[in-house]
N, C-alpha and C positions, 0 to 999 in steps of 0.2 A: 719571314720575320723570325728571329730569334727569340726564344723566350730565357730569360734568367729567372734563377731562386726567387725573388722579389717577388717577379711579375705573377711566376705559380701560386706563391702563397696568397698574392693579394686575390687570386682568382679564386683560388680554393676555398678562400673567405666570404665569397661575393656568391660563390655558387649554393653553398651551407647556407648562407645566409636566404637564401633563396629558397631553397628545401625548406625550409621552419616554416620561414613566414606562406609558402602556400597550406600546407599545414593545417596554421593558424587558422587561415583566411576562412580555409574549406571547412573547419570544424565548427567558424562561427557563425558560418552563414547558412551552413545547406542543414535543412531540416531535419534528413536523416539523423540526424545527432541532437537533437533536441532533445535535451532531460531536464524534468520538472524536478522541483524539491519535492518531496512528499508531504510536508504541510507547508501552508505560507508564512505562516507564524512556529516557524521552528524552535529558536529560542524559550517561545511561552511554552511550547508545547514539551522542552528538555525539562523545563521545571517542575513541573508536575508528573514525570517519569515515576518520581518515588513512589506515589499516592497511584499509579497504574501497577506498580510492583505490587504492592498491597494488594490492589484487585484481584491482580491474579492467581494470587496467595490463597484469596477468601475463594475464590473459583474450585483450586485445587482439593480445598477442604468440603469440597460438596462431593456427595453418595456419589453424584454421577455429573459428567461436566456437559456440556454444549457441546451435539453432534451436529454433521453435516451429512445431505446423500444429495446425488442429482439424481431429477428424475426426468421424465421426458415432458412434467410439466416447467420442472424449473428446479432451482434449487430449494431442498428442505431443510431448515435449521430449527434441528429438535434440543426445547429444552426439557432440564430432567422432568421427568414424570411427578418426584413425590411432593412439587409445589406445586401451589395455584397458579393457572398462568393470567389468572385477571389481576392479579396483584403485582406482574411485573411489568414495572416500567424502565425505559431507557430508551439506545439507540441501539441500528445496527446501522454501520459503514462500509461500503466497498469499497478498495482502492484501487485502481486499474494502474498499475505502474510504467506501461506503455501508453496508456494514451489518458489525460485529465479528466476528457469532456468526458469520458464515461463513467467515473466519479459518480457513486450517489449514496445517501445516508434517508434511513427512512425508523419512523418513531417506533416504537414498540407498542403494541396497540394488539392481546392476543385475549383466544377465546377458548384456543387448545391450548396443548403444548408444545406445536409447532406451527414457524411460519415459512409459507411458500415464498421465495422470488422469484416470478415468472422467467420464463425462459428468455423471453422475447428482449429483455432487462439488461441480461448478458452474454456477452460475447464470448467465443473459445478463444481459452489461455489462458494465463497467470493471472489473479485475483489475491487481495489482502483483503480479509474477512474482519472487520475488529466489531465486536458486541458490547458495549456498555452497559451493564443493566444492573437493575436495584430489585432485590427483593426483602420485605421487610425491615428498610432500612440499612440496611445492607449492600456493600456498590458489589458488583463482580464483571472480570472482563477477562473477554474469550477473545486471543487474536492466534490468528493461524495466513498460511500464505496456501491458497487451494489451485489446483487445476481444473476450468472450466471445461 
């Protein structure tokens, strides 16, 4: 069989077209590729951005900010020493940016200055730490991206 210009290009068209759409196909079905938003309410969450700039503002302007260490009970998040920690209230959030279900947000509720999260809580790898908390009326928020 003979092949002319025509028949090439309509091939070359048929076969490109082909490439893409497995591609496609592979990228929206196989799991490996699965990527979550980071919140589900993105939108609501863009608008209040400003009022987190702020936080983090009022954070910076503290003697001393929100540390972290691991330890081989788990992880420690120290806050500053020269406040009360019975008077701070908020959250703290973990984000697992690989996998959702490991997701969790737990109340601020201290007696120290620091809270443990057990080890058992999180996995090794990548972690998004965000702290929301109030002291004295006051918001302040501590976000960092850690390795577990």
């Amino acid at each position: 069989m003979k092949l002319n210009w025509g028949t090439g290009i309509v091939l070359a068209f048929i076969g490109f077209i082909a490439f893409i759409l497995y591609f496609v196909i592979n990228m929206t079905t196989n799991n490996k590729y699965n990527h979550d938003l980071v919140t589900e309410d993105y939108y609501k969450a863009e608008l209040e951005y400003q009022t987190d700039i702020d936080k983090e503002n009022n954070a910076k302007s503290l003697s001393k900010n929100i540390m972290y260490k691991k330890t081989n009970e788990g992880l420690v998040v120290y806050f500053p020493e020269d406040i009360e920690p019975e008077k701070i209230t908020g959250n703290l959030f973990l984000y697992r940016p690989s996998n959702k279900q490991l997701d969790f947000e737990t109340t601020l509720s201290l007696s120290k200055s620091h809270l443990l999260i057990p080890d058992k809580r999180l996995v090794d790898g990548r972690w998004n730490i965000k702290v929301d908390w109030q002291y004295n009326g006051k918001s302040y928020l501590f976000k960092e991206d850690i390795i577990y």
